[in-house]
Every structure is written in structure tokens, then in C-alpha cells.
N, C-alpha and C positions, 0 to 999 in steps of 0.2 A: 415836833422836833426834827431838824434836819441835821443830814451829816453834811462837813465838811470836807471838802478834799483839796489840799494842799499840793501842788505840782513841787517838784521839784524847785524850777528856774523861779516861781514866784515867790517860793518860801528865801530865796536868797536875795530879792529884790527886798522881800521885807527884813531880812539882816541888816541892809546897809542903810535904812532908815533909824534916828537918835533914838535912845530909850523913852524918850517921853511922849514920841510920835505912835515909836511901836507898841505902848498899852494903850492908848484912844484906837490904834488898827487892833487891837485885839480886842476887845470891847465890843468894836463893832463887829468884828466876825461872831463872836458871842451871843450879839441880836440878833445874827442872821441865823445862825444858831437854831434859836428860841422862836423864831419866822416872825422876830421884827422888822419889816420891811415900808415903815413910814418913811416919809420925805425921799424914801429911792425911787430914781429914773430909768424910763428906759431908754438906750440909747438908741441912735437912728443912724440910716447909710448902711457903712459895711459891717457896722458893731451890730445890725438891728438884732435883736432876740436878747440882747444881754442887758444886765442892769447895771448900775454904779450907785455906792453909798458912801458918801462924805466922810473923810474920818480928818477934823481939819482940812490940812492943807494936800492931805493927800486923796486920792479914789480909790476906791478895791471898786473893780471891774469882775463881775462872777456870770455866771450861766445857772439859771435856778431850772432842776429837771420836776416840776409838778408829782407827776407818776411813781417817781421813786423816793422822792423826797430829799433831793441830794442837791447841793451847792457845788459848782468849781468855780472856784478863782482862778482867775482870768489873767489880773494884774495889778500890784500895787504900787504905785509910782507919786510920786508930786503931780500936782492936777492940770502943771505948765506938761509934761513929757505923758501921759496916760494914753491920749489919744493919738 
């Protein structure tokens, strides 16, 4: 089981996403959760170290810390503005 940790400015990116977006993004943070980590990427360049998981149309961009067991999200955005 991992914890989650929710910044500030990302938890209000995910306010302004519709209701039916924002339970598949929570859903998915719930996998991540639970260290379901199928079909996620990692990313390359200047994101390298972090990963991305589909939620639809949107990505949650996180930083997974092994050691501690702990998730930050990073960024949840439309998968046009994430990067």
C-alpha cells in the first residue's frame, strides 16, 4: 500500500476537470494506491524519473519514492497541455 500525497496546485487542477473525468482520475489514483502500476510509463527528457497513468483523456504525472512507499502527483491535466 502506498500513500498518496496531493500538492496543493494539483489538487485544484483536478477541481476544474467535469465529474465524470474526475472519478476515472480517482479510480486511478486508488490503483496507484493499491501499487497498481500496469500499462504506466515512464517518462523521458526532462520528466525522466517520473511516471504517467491514463485516466482517459486525461494523465496524472507522479513521482513513485520505492523506499518510503509514497506517491506525489505531479499533474493532472488533458494529455493535449500535461507535457
Amino acid at each position: 500500500m502506498f500513500k498518496i500525497i496531493i500538492p496543493k496546485n494539483t489538487f485544484k487542477e483536478l477541481e476544474k476537470i467535469d465529474s465524470d473525468d474526475q472519478k476515472l482520475v480517482f479510480s486511478k489514483i486508488q490503483d496507484l494506491e493499491k501499487g497498481i502500476f500496469t500499462s504506466d510509463k515512464a517518462l523521458k527528457g526532462k520528466h525522466k524519473g517520473k511516471f504517467r497513468k491514463r485516466a482517459g483523456n486525461y494523465r496524472i504525472v507522479y513521482l513513485k519514492e520505492n523506499d518510503i512507499l509514497v506517491i506525489t502527483l505531479i499533474r493532472i491535466a488533458h494529455r493535449k497541455e500535461v507535457y
